[in-house]
C-alpha positions as CSV (number, residue, x, y, z in Angstrom):
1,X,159.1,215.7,137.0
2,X,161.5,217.5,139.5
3,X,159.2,220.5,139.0
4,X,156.0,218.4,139.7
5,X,157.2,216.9,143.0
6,X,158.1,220.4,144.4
7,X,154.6,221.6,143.4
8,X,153.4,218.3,145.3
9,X,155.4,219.0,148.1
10,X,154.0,222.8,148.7
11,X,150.6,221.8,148.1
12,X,151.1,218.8,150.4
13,X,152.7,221.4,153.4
14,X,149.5,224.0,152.5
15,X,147.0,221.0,153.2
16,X,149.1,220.3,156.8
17,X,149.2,223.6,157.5
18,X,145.4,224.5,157.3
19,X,143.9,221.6,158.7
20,X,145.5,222.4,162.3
21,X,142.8,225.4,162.3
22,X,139.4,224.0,163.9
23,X,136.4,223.0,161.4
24,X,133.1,223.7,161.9
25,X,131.7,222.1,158.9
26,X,131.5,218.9,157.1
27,X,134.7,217.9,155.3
28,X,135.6,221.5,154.3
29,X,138.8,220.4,152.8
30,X,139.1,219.4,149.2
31,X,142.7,218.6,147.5
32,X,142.5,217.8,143.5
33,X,145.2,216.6,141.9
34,X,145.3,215.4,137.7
35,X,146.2,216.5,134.1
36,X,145.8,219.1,132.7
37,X,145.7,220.3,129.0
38,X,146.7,223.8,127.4
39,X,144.9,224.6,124.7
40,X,147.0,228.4,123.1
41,X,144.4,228.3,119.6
42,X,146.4,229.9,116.3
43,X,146.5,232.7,114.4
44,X,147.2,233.9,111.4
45,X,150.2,236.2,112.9
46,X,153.2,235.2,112.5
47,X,154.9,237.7,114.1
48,X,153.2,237.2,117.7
49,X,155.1,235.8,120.0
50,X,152.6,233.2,120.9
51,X,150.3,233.5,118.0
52,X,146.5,232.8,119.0
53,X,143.4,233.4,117.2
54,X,139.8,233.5,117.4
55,X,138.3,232.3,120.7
56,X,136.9,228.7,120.4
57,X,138.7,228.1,117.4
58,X,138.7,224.0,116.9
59,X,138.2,224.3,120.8
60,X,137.2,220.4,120.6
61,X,140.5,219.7,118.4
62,X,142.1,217.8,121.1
63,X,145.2,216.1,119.1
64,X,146.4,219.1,117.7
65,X,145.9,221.6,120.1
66,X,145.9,220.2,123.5
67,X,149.3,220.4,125.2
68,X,149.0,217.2,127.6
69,X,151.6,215.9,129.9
70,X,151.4,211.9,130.5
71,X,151.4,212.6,134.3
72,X,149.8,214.2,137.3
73,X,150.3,217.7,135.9
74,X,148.0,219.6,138.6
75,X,147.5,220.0,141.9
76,X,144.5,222.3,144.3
77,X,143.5,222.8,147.6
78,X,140.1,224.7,148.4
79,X,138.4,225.3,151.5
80,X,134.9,226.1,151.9
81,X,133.7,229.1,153.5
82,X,129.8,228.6,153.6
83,X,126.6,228.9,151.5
84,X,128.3,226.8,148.3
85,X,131.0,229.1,148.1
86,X,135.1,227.8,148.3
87,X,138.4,229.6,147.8
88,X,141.0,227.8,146.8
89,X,145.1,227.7,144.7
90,X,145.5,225.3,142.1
91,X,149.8,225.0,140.8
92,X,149.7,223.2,137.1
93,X,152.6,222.2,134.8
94,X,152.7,221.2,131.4
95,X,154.9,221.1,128.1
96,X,154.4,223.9,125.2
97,X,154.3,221.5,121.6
98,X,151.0,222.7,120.0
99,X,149.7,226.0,119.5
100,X,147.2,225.2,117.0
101,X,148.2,224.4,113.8
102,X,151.9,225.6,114.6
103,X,154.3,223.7,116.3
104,X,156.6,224.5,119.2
105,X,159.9,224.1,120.7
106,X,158.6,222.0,123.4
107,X,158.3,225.3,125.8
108,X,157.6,224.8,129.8
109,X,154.2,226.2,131.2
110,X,153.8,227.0,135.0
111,X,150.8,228.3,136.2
112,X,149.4,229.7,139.5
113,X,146.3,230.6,140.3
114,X,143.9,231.7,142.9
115,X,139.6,230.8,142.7
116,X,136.1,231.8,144.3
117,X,134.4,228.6,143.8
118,X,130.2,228.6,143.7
119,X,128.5,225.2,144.4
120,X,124.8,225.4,142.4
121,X,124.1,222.1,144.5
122,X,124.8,220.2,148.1
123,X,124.6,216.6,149.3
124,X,124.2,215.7,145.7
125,X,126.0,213.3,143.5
126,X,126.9,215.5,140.3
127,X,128.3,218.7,141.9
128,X,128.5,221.9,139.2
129,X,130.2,224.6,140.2
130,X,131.8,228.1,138.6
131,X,134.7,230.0,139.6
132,X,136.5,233.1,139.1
133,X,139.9,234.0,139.9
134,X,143.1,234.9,138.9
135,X,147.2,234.1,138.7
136,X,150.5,234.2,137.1
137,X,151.2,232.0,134.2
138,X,154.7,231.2,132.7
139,X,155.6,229.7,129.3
140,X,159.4,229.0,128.7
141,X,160.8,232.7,130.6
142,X,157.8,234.9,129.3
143,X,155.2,235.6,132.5
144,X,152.3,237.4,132.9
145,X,149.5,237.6,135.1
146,X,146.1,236.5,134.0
147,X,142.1,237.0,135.1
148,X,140.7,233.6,135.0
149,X,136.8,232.4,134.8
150,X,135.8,228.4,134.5
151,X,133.0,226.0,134.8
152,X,133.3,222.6,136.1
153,X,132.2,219.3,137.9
154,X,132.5,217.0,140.4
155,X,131.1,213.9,140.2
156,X,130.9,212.5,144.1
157,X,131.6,208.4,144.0
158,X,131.4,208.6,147.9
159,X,131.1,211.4,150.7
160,X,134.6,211.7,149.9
161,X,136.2,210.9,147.2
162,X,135.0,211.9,143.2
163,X,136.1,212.8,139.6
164,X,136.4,216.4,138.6
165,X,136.2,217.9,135.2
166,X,136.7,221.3,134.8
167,X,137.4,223.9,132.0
168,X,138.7,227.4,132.5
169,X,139.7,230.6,130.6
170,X,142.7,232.6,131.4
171,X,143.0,235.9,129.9
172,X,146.6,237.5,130.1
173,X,146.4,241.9,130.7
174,X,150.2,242.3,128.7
175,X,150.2,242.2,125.0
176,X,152.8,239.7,125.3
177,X,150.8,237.5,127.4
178,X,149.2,234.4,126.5
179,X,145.2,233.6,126.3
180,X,144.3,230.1,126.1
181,X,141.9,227.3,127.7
182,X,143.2,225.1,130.6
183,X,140.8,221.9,130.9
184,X,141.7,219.7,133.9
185,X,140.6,215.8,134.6
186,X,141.5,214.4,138.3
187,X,140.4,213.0,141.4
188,X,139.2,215.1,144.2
189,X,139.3,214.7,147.8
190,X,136.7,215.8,150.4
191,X,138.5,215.8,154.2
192,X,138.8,217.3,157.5
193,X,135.1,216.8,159.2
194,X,135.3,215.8,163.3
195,X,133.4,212.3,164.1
196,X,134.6,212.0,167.6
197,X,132.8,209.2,168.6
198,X,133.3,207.9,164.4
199,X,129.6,206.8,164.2
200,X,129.7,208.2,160.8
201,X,128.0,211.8,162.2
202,X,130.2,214.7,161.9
203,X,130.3,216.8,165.4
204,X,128.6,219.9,164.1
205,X,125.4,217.6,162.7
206,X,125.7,215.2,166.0
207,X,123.8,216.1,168.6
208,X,125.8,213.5,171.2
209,X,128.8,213.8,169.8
210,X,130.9,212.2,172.7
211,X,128.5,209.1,172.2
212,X,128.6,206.8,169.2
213,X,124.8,206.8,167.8
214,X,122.8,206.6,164.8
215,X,122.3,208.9,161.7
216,X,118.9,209.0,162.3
217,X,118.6,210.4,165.2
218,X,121.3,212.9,164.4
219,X,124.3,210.6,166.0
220,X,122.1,209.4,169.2
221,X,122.3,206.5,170.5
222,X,119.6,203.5,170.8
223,X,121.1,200.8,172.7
224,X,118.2,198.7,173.5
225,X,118.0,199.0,169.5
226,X,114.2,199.5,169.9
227,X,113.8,202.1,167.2
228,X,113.3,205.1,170.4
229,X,116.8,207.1,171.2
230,X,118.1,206.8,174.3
231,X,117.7,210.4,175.8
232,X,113.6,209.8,175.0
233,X,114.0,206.0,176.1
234,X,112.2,205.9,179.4
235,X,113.3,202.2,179.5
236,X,117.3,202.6,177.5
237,X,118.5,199.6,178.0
238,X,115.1,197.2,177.2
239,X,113.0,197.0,173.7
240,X,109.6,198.5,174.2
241,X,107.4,200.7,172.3
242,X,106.4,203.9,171.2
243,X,103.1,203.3,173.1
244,X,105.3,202.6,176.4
245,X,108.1,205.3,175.9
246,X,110.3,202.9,174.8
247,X,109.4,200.8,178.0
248,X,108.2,196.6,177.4
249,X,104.7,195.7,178.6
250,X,105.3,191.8,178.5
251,X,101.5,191.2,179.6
252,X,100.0,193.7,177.4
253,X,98.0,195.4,179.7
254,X,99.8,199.1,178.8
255,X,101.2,199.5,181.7
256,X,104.8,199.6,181.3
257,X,107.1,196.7,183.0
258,X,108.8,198.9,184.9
259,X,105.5,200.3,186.8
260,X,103.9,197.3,186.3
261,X,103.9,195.2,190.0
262,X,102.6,192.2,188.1
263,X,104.4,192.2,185.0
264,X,103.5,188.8,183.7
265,X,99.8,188.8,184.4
266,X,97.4,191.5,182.7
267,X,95.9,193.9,185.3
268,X,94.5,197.1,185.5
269,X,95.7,200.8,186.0
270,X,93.7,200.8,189.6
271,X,95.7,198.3,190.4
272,X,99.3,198.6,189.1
273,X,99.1,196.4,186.2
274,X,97.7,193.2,188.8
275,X,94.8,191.4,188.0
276,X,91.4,190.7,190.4
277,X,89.5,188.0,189.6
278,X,86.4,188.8,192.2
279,X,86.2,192.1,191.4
280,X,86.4,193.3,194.9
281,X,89.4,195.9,194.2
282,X,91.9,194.0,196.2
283,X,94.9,192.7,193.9
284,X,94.8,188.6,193.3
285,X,98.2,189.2,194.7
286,X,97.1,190.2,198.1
287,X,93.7,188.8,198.1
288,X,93.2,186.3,200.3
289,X,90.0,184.8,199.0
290,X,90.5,185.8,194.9
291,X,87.4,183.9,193.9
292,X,85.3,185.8,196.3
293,X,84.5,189.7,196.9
294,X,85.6,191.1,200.2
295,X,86.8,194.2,201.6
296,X,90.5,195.4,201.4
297,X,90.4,195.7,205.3
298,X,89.1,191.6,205.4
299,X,92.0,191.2,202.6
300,X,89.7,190.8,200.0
301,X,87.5,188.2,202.0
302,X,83.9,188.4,203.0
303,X,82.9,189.4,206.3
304,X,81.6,185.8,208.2
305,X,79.1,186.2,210.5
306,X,79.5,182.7,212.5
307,X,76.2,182.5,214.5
308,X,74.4,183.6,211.5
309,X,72.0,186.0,213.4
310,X,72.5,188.6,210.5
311,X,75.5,191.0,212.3
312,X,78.5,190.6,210.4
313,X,81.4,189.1,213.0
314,X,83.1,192.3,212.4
315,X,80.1,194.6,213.9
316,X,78.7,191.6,216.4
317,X,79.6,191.6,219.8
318,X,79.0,188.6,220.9
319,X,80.0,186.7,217.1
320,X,79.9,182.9,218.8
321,X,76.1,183.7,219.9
322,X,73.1,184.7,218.2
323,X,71.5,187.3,218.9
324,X,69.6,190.9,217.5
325,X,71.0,193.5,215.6
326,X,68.9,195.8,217.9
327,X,71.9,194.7,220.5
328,X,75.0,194.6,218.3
329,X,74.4,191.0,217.8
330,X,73.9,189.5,221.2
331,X,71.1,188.5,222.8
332,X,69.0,190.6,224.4
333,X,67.7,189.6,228.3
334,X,63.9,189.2,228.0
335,X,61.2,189.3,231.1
336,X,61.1,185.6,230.7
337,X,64.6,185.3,231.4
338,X,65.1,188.2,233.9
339,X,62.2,186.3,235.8
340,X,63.7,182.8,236.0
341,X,67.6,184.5,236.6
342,X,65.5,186.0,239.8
343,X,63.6,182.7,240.5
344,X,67.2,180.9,240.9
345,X,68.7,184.0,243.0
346,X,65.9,184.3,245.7
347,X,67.0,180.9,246.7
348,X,70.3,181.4,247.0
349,X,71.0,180.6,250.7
350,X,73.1,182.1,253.4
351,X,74.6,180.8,256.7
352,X,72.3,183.0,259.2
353,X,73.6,186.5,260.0
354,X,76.2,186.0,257.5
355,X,76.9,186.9,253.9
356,X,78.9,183.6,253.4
357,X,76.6,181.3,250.5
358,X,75.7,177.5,252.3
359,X,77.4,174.7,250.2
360,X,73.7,173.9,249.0
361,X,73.3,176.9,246.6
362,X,76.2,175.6,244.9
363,X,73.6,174.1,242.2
364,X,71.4,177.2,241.9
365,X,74.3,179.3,241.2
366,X,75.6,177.1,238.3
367,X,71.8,177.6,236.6
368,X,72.6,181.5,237.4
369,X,75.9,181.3,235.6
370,X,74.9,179.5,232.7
371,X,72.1,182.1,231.8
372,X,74.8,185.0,232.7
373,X,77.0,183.4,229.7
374,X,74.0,183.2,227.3
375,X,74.2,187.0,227.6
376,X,78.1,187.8,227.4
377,X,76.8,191.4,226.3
378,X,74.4,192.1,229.4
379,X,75.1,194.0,232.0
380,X,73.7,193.0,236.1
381,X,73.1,194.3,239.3
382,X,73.4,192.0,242.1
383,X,70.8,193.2,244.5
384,X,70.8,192.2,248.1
385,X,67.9,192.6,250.7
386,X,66.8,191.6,254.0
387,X,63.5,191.5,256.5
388,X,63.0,193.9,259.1
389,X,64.4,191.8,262.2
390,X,67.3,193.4,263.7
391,X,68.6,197.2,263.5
392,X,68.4,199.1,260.0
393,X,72.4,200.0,259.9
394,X,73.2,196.3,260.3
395,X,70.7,195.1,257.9
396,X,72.2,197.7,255.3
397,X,75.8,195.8,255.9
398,X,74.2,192.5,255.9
399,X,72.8,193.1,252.2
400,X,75.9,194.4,251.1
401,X,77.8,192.0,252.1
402,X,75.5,189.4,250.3
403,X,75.4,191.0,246.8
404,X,79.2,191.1,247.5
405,X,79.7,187.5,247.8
406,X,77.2,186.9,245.3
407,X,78.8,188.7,242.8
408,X,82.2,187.5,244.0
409,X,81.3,184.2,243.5
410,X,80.1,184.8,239.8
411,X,83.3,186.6,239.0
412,X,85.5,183.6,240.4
413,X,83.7,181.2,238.1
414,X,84.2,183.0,234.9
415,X,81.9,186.0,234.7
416,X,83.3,189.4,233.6
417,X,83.9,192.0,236.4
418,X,82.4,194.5,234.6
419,X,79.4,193.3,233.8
420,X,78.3,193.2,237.5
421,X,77.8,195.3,240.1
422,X,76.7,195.0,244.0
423,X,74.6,197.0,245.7
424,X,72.5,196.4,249.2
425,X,69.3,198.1,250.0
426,X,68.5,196.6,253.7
427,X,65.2,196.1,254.7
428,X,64.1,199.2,252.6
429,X,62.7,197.3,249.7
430,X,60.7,194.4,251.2
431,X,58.3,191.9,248.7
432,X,55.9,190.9,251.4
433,X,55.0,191.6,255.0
434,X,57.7,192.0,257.5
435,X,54.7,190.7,260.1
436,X,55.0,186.8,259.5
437,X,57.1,184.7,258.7
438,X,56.6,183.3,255.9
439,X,56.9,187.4,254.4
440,X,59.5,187.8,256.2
441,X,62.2,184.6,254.6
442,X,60.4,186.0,250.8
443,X,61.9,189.9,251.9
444,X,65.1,187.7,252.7
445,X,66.4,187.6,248.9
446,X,69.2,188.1,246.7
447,X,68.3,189.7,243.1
448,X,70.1,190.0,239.6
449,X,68.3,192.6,237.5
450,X,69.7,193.6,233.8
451,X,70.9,197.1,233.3
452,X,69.3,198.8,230.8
């Protein structure tokens, strides 16, 4: 037993020693340890030293010609190198009673040996393998080198841990040396893969190996656990769907939450994912009238047209008043009503020689402003003109002066500057004879004519 625990010991330090160098592959460390059994098979010789006959004889005669030590008896490290192949040392002890049908003097057996290992199979649960080899075997003080070819087992219970069964051949090259079987029965040990993150992935297979993942996606992780790793997760931290790129659609419109800037009503694409009830292309969300079609620069409302004279209150200028489309929606200033606006102004009634209007026009130019306001849109010339009496240069000033206070007036009661102007023609544009007077007060006028 001394014996065994140094062999333990050096196979122990080898194990240390080698797994300081890096790995690049899963577990390539395996340690076996066992019994073993020596089988030397007899001969009719009895002047060999250890007297063996012919191969295989009673090779399955296990209580008369195995040599078995009650006790771990073996011990191997191997290291794989790639494509199913290992190399590997095995140290095995054992005690010398049986050699075949002769009996022994209870001799010591040590044994050494070196292996190529070949793998038929991987990832699988039964394991065969061959190997060749050699080493240097001792029995009692006699020691010779030997050439060495077995078959074998393992039997994987886990990643890591399984049963080996193996039977080898050692062939000694000195006439002294001893032939026989070796057939070992132990527990081997599969080691030395890098999980950094220890999700169960080894580094070289993980492909985020600082980041604890899942197998199937090759050590990834999927934290939102939606079945979609996290580096093709447009959404990593909430459940979704393939559909979505891993991205929820909680109203099932397939746009994706996280685009979505309604995402707990159905909508459209057009839209962002928001529904529109009317149709109109303006989102319910910003619609002010979502029952009804509008434009998206009414808000989604209809245009109104208040004075219902068919132009929209958007395109009609004067949108409190009826009027034609011909005129942007106002009215439009017929002869009718260019004639009675004239009827009112030519007795509008001035303090003689001057331009100021007498307090009793006041009424007539009330009728002229309500007509002016009928027609918001129109655009007037105040016209004044006066009869021949007098010099030409101060009638010019008088009639000016008179379409001036007219249109003054207007102005001061509410009607747009720039809808009037004022303009005095003298005594050049007369409506009757300057020769009487009765043609002479009708010259004596004030006009308003519509622009056109």
């Amino acid at each position: 037993m001394k014996n065994l625990s140094k062999l333990m010991l050096v196979a122990l330090l080898l194990v240390g020693v080698n797994n300081i160098q890096a790995q690049d592959e899963n577990n390539p460390w395996q340690i076996s340890f066992g019994v073993n059994a020596v089988d030397m098979y007899p001969t009719n010789d009895e002047d060999a030293v250890y007297p063996t006959g012919e191969l295989f004889d009673e090779y399955f005669n296990a209580t008369d010609h195995w040599n078995i030590l009650p006790s771990i008896s073996y011990i191997g490290v191997s290291r794989s190198v790639g494509n199913g192949f290992s190399v590997g040392v095995r140290g095995s002890l054992n005690r010398i009673e049986n050699l075949g049908d002769w009996s022994a003097d209870d001799l010591s057996y040590y044994g050494l040996d070196g292996a190529i290992k070949y793998a038929f199979l991987k990832n699988t649960t039964i394991d065969p393998f061959v190997e060749i080899g050699g080493g240097y075997t001792w029995v009692d003080e006699i020691g010779s080198g030997t050439v060495n070819g077995g078959i074998g087992v393992n039997v994987w219970f886990s990643e890591n841990i399984g049963l080996t069964l193996q039977t080898g051949y050692k062939h000694g090259f000195e006439d002294y040396s001893v032939k026989h079987f070796q057939h070992l029965a132990g527990l081997a040990i599969k080691f030395g893969g890098a999980d950094t993150d220890g999700d169960g992935v080894y580094d070289k297979d993980d492909a985020c190996p600082e980041v604890a993942g899942l197998e199937a996606f090759n050590g990834c992780p999927d934290a939102d656990g939606d079945g979609i790793e996290d580096s093709k997760d447009a959404c990593p931290n909430e459940a979704g769907s393939k559909e979505m790129n891993g991205c929820p659609d909680a109203d099932g419109d397939g746009i994706a939450d996280k685009d979505d800037a309604c995402p707990n009503e159905a909508g459209t694409a057009a839209l962002n994912g928001c529904p529109d009830a009317d149709g109109d292309g303006v989102a319910d969300k910003d619609d002010k009238c979502p029952s009804e079609a509008g434009p998206a620069a009414n808000n989604g409302c209809p245009w109104e047209d208040k004075d219902k004279d068919g132009v929209l209150d958007k395109d009609d200028k004067c949108p409190e008043v009826a009027g034609t489309v011909a005129n942007n929606g106002c009215p439009e200033v017929t002869e009718e009503v260019q004639k009675k606006l004239n009827d009112y102004a030519r007795t509008i009634l001035f303090d003689t020689g001057k331009s100021s209007i007498k307090a009793e026009s006041t009424a007539v130019m009330v009728d002229i402003i309500t007509i002016l306001k009928e027609y918001p849109n129109a655009k007037f010339t105040v016209e004044g003109h006066t009869d021949s009496v007098g010099s030409a240069t101060l009638n010019q000033k008088l009639s000016e002066s008179r379409a001036l206070s007219v249109k003054e007036f207007l102005v001061e009661k509410g009607i747009g500057e720039f809808r009037l102007s004022a303009v005095g023609y003298g005594e050049d544009k007369p409506i009757a004879t300057n020769k009487t007077r009765a043609g002479r007060k009708q010259n004596r006028r004030v006009e308003i004519n519509l622009v056109k």
